[in-house]
N, C-alpha and C positions, 0 to 999 in steps of 0.2 A: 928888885929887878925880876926877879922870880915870880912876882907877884903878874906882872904887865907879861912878862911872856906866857903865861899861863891863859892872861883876860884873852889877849891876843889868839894865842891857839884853838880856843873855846868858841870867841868870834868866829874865825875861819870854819872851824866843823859847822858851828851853824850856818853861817851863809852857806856851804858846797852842798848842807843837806838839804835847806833851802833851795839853790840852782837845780840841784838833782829831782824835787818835786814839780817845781818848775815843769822842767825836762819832760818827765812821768807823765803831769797833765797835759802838755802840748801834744804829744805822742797819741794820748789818750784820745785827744780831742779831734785829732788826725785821723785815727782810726776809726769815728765816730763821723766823721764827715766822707771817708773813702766807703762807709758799708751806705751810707746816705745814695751816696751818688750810684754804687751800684745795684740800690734800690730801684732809683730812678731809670737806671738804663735798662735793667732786667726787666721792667714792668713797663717798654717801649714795645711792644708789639700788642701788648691790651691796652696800653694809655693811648690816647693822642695827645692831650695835656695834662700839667702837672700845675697843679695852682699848688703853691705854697703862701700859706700865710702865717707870717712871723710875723707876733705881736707879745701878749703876756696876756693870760687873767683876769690882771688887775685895774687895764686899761679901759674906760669906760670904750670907745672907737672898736676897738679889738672884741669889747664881749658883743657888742652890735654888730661883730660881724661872722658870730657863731651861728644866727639862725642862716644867713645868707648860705655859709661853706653848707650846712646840713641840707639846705634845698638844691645846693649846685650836686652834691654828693649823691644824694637823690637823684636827682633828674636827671645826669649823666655819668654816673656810676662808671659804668661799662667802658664811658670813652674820656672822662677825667678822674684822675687821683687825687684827690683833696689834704694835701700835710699841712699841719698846724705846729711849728715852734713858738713856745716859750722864749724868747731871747730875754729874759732878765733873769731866767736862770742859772745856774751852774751848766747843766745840760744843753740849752738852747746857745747859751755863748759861743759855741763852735760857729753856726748858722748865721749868725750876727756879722761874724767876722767875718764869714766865705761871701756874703750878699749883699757886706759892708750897708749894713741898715743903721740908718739915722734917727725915723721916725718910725713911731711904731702907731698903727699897724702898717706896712708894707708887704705890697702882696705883688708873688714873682710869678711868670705861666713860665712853663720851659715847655719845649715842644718834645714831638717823642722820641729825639736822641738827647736831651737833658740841657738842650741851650736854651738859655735864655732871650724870649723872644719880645714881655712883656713884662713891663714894671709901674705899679702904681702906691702913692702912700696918703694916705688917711683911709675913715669910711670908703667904700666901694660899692656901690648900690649893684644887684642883682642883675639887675638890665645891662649896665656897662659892662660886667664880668663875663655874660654870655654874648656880647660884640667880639670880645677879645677871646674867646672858646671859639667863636666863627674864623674867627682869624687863624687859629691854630688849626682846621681843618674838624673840628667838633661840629657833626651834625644836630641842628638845634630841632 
C-alpha cells in the first residue's frame, strides 16, 4: 500500500512540474508575441508595411523565397519591414499560432497600425508581392 501511494505521489509532482513548465513556456511565448507586436507598432510611423514571412529553412518554397524578401528589403527598405519566422521551431511556434499558419510558406502584409490587411501561401513571386505593397500605400 505504501508502495502505490508513493508511485501515486511521485506521479502527481511530475505532472504539476510538468503543468507548471507548461505554464512557463505559454507565458514565455506570450511575452515573445506581445514585444513582436510592439515591434510592429513602434516601427508604424517609418513602416507602411510589414511583410512577414513564416515558413522554415528547411522548406524548399520558403528557401525560394529568401531572394525575393532580400530584393523587397532592398528596394523598399525605408517603407517595408521584411520579418522572417521559422515556425517549426521552438521560437517561431508562438508566430504559427498567433497567424494560425497551415501551410508553410505563408506570407501576412499588416499595414502601419499592425492589422492585417493581406494573406497569401505558397511561393509568392516578386511582382505579386509589390501589387499588394501598392495596396498598402507603398510607393513603388
Amino acid at each position: 500500500m505504501l508502495k502505490k501511494t508513493s508511485l501515486l505521489l511521485a506521479a502527481g509532482i511530475v505532472f504539476i512540474g510538468f503543468s507548471v513548465g507548461i505554464t512557463a513556456e505559454k507565458n514565455t511565448n506570450k511575452k515573445d508575441i506581445q514585444k513582436h507586436e510592439q515591434n510592429i507598432v513602434s516601427d508604424k510611423k517609418d513602416f507602411k508595411v510589414t511583410f512577414l514571412e513564416l515558413g522554415s529553412v528547411n522548406c524548399i518554397p520558403c528557401k525560394m523565397m529568401q531572394p525575393v524578401m532580400a530584393d523587397i528589403e532592398k528596394e523598399y527598405g525605408t517603407q517595408v519591414k521584411v520579418i522572417f519566422y521559422d515556425v517549426l521551431t521552438k521560437e517561431g511556434q508562438p508566430y504559427r499560432e498567433k497567424y494560425k499558419i497551415l501551410v508553410i510558406p505563408t506570407q501576412v502584409f499588416l499595414d502601419k497600425d499592425g492589422k492585417e490587411f493581406f494573406r497569401h501561401q505558397g511561393f509568392f513571386p516578386k511582382e505579386d508581392i509589390i501589387k499588394v505593397l501598392e495596396k498598402g500605400g507603398v510607393k513603388i
